[in-house]
VEXDREN-2710 file (C-alpha; in Angstrom, 1 decimal):
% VEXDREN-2710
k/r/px/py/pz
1/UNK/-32.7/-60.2/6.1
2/UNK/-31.9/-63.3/3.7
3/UNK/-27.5/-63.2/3.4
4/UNK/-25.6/-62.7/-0.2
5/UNK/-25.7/-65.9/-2.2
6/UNK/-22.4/-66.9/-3.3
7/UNK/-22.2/-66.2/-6.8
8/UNK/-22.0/-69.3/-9.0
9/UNK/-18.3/-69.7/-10.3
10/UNK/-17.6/-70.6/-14.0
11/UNK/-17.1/-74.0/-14.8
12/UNK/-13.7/-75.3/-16.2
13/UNK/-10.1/-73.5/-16.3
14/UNK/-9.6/-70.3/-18.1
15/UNK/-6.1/-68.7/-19.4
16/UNK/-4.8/-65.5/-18.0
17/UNK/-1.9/-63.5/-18.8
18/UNK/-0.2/-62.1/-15.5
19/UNK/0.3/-58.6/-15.2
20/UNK/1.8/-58.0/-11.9
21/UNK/2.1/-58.8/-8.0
22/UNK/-0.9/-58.2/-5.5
23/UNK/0.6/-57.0/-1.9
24/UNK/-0.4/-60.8/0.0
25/UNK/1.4/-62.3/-3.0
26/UNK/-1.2/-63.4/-5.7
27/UNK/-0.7/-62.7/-9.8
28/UNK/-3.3/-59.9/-11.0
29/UNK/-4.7/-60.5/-14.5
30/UNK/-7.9/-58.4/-15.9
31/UNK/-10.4/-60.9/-17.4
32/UNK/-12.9/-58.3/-19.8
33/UNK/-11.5/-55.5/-17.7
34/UNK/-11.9/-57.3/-14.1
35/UNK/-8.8/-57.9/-11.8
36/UNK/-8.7/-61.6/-10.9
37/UNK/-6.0/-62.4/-8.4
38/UNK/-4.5/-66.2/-9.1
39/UNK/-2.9/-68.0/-6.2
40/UNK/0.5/-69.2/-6.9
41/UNK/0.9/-67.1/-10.4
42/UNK/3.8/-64.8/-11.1
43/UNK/4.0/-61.7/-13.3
44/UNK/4.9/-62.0/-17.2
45/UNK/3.1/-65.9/-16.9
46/UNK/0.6/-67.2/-18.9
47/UNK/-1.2/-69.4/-17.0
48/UNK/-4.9/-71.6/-16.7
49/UNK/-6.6/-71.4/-13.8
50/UNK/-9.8/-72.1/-12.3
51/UNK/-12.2/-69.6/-10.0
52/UNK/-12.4/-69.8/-6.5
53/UNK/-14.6/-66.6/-5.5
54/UNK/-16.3/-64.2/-7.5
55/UNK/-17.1/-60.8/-6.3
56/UNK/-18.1/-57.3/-7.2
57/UNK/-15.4/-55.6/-7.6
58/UNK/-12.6/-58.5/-8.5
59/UNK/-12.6/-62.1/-8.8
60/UNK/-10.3/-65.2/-7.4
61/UNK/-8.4/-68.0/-8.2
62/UNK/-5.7/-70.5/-8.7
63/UNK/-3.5/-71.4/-11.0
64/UNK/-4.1/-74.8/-12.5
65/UNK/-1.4/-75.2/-14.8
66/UNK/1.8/-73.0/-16.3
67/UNK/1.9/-72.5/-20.1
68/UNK/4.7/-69.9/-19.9
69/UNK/6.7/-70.0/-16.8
70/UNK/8.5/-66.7/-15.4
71/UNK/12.2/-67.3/-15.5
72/UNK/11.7/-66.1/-11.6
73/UNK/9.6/-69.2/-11.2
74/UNK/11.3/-71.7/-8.8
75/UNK/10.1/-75.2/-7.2
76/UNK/8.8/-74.8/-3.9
77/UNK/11.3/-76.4/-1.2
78/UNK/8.3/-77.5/0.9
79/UNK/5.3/-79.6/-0.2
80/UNK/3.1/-77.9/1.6
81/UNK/3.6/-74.5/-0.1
82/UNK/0.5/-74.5/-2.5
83/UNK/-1.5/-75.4/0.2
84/UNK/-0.2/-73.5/3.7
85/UNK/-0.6/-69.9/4.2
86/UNK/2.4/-69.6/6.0
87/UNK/4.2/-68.5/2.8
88/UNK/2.8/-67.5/-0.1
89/UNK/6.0/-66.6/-2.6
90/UNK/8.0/-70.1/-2.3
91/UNK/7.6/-70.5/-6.2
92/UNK/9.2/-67.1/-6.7
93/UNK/13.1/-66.6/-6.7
94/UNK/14.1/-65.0/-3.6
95/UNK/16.3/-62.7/-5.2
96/UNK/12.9/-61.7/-7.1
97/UNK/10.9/-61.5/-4.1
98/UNK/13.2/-59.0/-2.9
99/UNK/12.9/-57.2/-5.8
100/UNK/8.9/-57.2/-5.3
101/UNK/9.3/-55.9/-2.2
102/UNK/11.3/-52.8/-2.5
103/UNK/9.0/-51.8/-5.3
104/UNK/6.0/-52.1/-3.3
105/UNK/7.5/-49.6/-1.3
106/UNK/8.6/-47.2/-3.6
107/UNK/5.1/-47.8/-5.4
108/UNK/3.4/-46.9/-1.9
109/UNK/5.5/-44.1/-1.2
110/UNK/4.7/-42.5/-4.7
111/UNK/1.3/-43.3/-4.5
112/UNK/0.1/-42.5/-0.6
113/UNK/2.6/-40.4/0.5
114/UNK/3.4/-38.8/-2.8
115/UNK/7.1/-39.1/-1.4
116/UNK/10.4/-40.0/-3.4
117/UNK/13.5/-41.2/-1.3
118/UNK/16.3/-39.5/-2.6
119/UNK/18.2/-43.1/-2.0
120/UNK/17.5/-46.4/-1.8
121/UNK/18.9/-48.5/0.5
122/UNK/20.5/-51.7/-0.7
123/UNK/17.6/-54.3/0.5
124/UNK/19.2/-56.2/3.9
125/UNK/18.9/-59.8/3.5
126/UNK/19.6/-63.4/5.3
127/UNK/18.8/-66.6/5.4
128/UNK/15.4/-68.1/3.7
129/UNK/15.1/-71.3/5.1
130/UNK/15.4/-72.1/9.0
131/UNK/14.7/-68.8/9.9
132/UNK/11.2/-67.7/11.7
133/UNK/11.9/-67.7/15.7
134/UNK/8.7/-66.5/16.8
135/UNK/5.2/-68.1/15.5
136/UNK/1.2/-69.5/16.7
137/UNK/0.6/-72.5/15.2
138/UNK/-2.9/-73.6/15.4
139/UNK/-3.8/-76.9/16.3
140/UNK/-7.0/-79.0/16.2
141/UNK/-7.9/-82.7/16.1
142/UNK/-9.6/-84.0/13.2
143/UNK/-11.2/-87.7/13.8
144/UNK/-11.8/-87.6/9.9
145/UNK/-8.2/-87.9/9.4
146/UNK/-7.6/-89.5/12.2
147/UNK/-5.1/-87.3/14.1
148/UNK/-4.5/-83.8/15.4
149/UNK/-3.4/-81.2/12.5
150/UNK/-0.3/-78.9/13.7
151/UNK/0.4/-75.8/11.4
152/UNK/-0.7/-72.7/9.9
153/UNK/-4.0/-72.0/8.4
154/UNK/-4.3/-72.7/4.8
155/UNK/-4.6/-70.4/2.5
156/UNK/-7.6/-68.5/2.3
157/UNK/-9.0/-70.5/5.0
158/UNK/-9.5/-71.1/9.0
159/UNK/-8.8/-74.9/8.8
160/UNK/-5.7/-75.9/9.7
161/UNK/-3.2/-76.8/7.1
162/UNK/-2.4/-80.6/7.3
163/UNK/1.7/-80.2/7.7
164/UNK/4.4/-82.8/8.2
165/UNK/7.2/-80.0/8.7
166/UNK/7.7/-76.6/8.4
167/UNK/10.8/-74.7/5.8
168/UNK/10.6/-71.5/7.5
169/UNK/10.4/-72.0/11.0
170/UNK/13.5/-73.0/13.0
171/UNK/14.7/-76.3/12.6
172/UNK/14.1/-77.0/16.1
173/UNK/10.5/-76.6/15.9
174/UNK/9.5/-77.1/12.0
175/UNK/11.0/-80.8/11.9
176/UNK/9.0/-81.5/14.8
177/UNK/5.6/-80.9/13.2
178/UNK/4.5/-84.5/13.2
179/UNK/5.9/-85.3/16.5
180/UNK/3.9/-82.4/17.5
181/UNK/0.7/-84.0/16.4
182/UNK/1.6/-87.0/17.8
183/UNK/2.2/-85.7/21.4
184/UNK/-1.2/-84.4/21.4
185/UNK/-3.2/-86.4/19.8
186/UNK/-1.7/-88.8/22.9
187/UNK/-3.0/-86.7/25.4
188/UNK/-6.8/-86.5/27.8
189/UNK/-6.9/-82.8/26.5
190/UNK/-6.7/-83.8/22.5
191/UNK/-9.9/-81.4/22.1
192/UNK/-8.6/-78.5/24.4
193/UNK/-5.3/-77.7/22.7
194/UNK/-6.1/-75.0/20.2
195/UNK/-2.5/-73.3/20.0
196/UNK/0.9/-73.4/20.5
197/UNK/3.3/-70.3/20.8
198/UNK/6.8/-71.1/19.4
199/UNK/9.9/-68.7/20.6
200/UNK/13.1/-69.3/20.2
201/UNK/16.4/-67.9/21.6
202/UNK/19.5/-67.9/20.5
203/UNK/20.5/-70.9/23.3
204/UNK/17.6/-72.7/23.3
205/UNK/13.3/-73.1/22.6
206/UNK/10.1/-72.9/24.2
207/UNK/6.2/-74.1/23.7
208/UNK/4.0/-72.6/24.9
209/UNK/0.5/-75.1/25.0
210/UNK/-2.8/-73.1/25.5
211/UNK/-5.3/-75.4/27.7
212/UNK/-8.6/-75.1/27.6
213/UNK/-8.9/-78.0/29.9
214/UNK/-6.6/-79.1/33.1
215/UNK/-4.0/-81.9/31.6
216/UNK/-3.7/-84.8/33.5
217/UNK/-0.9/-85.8/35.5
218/UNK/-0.6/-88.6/32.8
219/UNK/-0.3/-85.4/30.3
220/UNK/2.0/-83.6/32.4
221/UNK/4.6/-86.3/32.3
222/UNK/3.7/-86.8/28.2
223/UNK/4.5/-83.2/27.7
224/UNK/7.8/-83.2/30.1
225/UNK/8.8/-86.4/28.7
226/UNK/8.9/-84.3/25.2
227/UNK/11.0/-81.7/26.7
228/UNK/13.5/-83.8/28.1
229/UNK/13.9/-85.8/24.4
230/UNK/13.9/-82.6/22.7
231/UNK/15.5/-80.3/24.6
232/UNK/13.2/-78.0/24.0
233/UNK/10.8/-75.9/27.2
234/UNK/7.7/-76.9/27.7
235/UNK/5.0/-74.2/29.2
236/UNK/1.7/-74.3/29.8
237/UNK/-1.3/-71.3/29.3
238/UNK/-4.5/-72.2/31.2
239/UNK/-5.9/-68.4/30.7
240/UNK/-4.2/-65.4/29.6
241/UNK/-0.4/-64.8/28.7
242/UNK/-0.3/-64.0/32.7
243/UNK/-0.7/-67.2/33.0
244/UNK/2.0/-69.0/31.4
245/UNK/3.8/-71.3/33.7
246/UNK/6.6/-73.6/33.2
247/UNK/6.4/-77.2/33.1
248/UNK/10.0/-78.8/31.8
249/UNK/12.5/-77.3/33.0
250/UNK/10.5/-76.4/36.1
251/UNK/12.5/-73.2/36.5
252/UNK/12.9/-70.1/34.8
253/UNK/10.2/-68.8/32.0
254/UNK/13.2/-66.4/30.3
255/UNK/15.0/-66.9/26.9
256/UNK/17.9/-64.6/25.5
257/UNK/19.2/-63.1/22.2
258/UNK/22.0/-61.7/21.5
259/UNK/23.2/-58.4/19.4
260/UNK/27.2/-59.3/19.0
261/UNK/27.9/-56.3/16.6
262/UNK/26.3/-53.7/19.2
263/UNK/28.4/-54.4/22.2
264/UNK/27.4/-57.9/22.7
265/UNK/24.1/-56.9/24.7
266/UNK/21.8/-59.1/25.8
267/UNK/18.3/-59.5/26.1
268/UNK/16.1/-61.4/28.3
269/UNK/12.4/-62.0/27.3
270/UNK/9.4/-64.0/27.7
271/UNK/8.2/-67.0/25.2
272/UNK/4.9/-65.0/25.2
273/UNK/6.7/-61.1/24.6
274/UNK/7.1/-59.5/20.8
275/UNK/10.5/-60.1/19.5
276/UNK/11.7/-60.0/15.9
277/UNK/11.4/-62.9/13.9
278/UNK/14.5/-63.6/12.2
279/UNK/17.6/-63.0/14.0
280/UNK/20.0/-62.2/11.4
281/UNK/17.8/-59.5/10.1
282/UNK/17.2/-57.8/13.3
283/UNK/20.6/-57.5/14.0
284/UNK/21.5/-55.8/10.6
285/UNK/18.6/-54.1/11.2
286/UNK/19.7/-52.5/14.4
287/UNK/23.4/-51.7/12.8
288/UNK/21.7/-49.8/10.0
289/UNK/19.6/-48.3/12.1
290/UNK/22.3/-46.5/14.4
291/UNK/24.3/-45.8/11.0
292/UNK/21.3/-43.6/9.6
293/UNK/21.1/-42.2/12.8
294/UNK/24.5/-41.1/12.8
295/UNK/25.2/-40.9/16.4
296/UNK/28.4/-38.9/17.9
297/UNK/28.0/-39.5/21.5
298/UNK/25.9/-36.2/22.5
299/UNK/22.6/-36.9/21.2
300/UNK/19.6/-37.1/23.4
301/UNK/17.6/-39.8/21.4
302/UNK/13.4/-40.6/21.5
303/UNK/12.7/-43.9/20.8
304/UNK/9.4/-44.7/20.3
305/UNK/7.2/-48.2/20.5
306/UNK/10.7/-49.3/22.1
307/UNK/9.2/-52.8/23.1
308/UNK/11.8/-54.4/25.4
309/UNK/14.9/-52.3/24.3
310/UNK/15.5/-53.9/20.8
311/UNK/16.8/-50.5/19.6
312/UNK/16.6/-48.7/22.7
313/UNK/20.3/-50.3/24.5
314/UNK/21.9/-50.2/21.3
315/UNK/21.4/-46.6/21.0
316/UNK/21.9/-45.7/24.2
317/UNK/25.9/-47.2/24.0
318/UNK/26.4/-44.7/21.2
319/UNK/24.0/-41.5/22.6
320/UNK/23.8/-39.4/25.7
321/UNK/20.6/-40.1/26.8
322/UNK/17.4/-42.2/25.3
323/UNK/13.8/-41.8/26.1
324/UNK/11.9/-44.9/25.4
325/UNK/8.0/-44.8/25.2
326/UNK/6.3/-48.2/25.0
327/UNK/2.5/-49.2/25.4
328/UNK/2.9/-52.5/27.3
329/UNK/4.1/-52.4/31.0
330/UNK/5.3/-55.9/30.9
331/UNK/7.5/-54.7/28.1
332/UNK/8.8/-51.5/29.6
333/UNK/9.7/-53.7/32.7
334/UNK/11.7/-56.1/30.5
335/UNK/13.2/-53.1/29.1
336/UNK/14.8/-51.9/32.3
337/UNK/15.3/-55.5/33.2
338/UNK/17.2/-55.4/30.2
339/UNK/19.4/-52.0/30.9
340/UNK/20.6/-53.0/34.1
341/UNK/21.5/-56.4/33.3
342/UNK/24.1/-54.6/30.4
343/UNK/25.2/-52.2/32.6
344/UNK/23.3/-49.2/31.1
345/UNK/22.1/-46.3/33.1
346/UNK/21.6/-43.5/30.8
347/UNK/17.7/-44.9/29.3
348/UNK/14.8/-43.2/30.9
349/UNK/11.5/-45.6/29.9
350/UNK/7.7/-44.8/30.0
351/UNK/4.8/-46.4/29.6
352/UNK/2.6/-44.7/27.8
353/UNK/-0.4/-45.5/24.9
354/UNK/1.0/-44.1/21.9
355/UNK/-1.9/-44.2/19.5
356/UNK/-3.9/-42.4/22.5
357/UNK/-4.5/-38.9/21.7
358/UNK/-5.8/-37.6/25.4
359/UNK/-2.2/-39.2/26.4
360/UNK/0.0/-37.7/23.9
361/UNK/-1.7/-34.0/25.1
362/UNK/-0.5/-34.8/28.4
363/UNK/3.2/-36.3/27.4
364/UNK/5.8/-34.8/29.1
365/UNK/8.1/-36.4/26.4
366/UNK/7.1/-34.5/23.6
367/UNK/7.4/-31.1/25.1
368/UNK/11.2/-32.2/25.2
369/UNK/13.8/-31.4/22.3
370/UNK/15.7/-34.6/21.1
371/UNK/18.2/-34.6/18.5
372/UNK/17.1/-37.9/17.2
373/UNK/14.0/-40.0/17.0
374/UNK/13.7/-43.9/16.1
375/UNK/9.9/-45.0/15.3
376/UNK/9.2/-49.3/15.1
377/UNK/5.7/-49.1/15.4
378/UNK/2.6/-51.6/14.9
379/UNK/1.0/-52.3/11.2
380/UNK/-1.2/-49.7/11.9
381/UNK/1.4/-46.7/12.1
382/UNK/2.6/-43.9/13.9
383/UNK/-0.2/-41.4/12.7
384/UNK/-1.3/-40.4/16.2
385/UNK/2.2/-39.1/17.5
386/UNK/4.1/-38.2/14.2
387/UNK/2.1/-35.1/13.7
388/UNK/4.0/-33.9/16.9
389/UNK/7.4/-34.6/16.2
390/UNK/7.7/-31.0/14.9
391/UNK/8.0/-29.7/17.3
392/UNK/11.1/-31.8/18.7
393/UNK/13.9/-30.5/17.0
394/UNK/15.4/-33.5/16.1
395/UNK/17.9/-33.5/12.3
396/UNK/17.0/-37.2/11.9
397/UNK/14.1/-39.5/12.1
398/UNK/14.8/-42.7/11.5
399/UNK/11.4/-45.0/10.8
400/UNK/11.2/-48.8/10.9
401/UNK/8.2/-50.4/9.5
402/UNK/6.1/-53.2/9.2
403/UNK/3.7/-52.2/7.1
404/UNK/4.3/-50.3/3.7
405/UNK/1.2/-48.3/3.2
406/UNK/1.1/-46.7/7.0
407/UNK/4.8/-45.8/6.5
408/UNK/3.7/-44.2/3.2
409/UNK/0.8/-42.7/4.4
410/UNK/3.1/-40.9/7.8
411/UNK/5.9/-40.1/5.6
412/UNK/3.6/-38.0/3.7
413/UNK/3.3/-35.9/7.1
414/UNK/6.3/-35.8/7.5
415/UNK/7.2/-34.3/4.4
416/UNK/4.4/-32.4/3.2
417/UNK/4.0/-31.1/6.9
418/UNK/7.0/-31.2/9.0
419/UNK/9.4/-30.4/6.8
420/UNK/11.4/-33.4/7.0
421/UNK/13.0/-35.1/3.4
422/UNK/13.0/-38.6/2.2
423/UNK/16.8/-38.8/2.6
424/UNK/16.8/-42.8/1.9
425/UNK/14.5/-46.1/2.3
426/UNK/14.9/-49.6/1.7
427/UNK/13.2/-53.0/2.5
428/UNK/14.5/-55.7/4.7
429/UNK/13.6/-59.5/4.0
430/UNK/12.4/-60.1/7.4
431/UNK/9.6/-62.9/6.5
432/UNK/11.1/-64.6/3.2
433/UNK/8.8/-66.3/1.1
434/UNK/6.0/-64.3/2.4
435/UNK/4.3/-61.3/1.2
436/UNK/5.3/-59.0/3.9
437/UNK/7.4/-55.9/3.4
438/UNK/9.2/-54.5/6.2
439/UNK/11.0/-51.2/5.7
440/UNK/13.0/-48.4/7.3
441/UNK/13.1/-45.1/6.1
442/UNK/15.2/-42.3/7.1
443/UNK/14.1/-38.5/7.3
444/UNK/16.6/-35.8/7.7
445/UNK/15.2/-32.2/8.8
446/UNK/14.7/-29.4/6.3
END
């Protein structure tokens, strides 16, 4: 069977007027009726652009030149930005993209949920530059150019943006972009480095270089050499993140943040583990948290997707007791790891597969009563366990989200089938100058 042609895209630039914001950040105009969604456009511009893709149901493009500018429009810090998907909202005002964010929310909760919060919480924001601690950048070498490209993907596309530095990501790593490709394209293995895992602590940064072929000892000592200039870890990842071995220092694979305002607990984790991205958001994330949950120091507290104890500690210096449920062992293990290193005994953890119906049947957890329940779940939502909170008893729910349209979509349940109310909701500006909206919501019983 012969594959769809491409269809052919009109020739010359065309003039849109903007109408609004798409949810990955493009401006949608309608063209004789048709959405076309322009790449770095903003809503109320008029703008020319040219087509990039054409389909059925909406067409593509990018914007070629302003004629009227938003007075949101700003000039993108990083040279990169029109052509790296790592952001896609640099030209926008942060304080507007803020705004853009909390009412996608709203607008989801209206329209998949069909759910008003009866408050909305102030948006929680922090630094926009500097701030990403946790990223893969891709890497491949290029003979064309002439050297080994170091980023993320550009927009739109698998190649491999060509980047000097990075804004966004912590200053330890994004200034080191170039020195990154340089290091590699240095070494035997320039064709079997396809990745590198960045993580950063709050006392120091790791690499971690996926292999695809042995280094040499020659590369060994380029890599450690690196470190030792830097200051920052160097690991290796031959297979999977099981793997991951350390190769400058030769000790010790562990970073560590901090949460000051929650008791000053600390937590250990792996380069390789899921941590939030941006510190100063995850900790005001974690204080508002506990102050929608409104704990008194009797509450027995569920907290579920509980990673490595992110929410979990904090919770349990202000509660009774807290069940965590998490999906990855390694995770759980950090978890406890985690407890007993602060001194906290009264966290009971399990590792179960939350989005796993025959599991959730069999959970001994949620034949329990709890007085309070924390969701952070994946992109994909909570739908498979928050039909069965019902039955908990708990007065508050407190939901933290990555993804606006599954939070929508389960607080919907919620509401329309547990009985639960929309008490409050609010975005956080975990990934600035991206598209993504993060959330937490707050459901209070009856």
């Amino acid at each position: 069977m012969a594959g769809r042609r491409r269809k052919r895209l009109p020739e010359g630039s065309f003039e849109a007027r903007i109408d609004s914001l798409s949810h990955d950040g493009r401006g949608v105009a309608h063209i004789d009726g048709k959405a076309v969604f322009i790449d770095g456009a903003l809503p109320g511009e008029t703008v020319e652009f040219v087509y990039t893709w054409r389909r059925r149901s909406h067409d593509e493009g990018r914007v070629a030149r302003v004629i009227e500018a938003s007075p949101d429009r700003v000039e993108p810090r990083c040279p990169h930005a029109g052509l790296c998907g790592g952001c896609s909202l640099q030209h926008m005002a942060p304080a507007a993209q803020i705004e853009a964010k909390q009412q996608t929310l709203l607008e989801n909760f209206e329209r998949l949920g069909q759910v008003t919060p009866v408050r909305v919480l102030p948006p929680l924001q922090g630094p926009v530059w500097g701030y990403r601690r946790k990223a893969r950048l891709g890497v491949r070498h290029v003979p064309k150019k002439g050297k080994v490209l170091v980023g993320f993907r550009e927009k739109r596309d698998r190649r491999i943006a060509d980047l000097s530095r990075c804004e966004v990501l912590d200053p330890a790593v994004g200034r080191r972009i170039e020195a990154l490709s340089n290091l590699i394209g240095g070494l035997s293995i320039i064709d079997a480095v396809p990745q590198i895992e960045v993580a950063v602590g709050d006392f120091d940064a790791a690499l971690v270089f996926r292999v695809l072929a042995p280094p040499s000892e020659a590369d060994r000592e380029r890599l450690a050499a690196f470190g030792r200039e830097t200051g920052l870890r160097i690991l290796l990842q031959p297979g999977g993140p099981e793997t991951v071995a350390p190769l400058w220092p030769e000790a010790g694979l562990e970073l560590t943040y901090r949460l000051p305002e929650a008791g000053d607990l600390a937590f250990r984790f792996l380069p390789t583990d899921f941590t939030q991205v941006n510190a100063a958001i995850n900790r005001a994330m974690v204080q508002q948290a506990l102050t929608l949950l409104e704990l008194e120091g009797n509450e027995r507290v569920l907290d579920l997707f509980c990673g490595l104890g992110n929410f979990t500690l904090p919770i349990a210096r202000q509660a009774r007791e807290v069940v965590g449920v998490e999906g990855e062992a390694g995770l759980v293990g950090r978890a406890r790891a985690n407890a007993a290193h602060n001194g906290i005994d009264n966290v009971t953890l399990h590792v179960a597969n939350l989005m796993d119906e025959a599991v959730l049947e069999q959970a001994p957890w949620l034949r329990e009563s709890f007085d309070r329940v924390l969701l952070d779940p994946p992109r994909s939502g909570a739908k498979e366990v928050v039909p069965r909170l019902g039955t908990l008893g708990a007065e508050r729910i407190v939901y933290v989200s990555c993804h606006p349209a599954t939070l929508a979509r389960d607080a919907g349940i919620l509401v329309h089938e547990l009985g639960y109310r929309l008490e409050a909701a609010g975005v956080m500006d975990m990934f600035p100058h991206t598209a993504h909206v993060e959330s937490m919501a707050l459901f209070v019983r009856g």
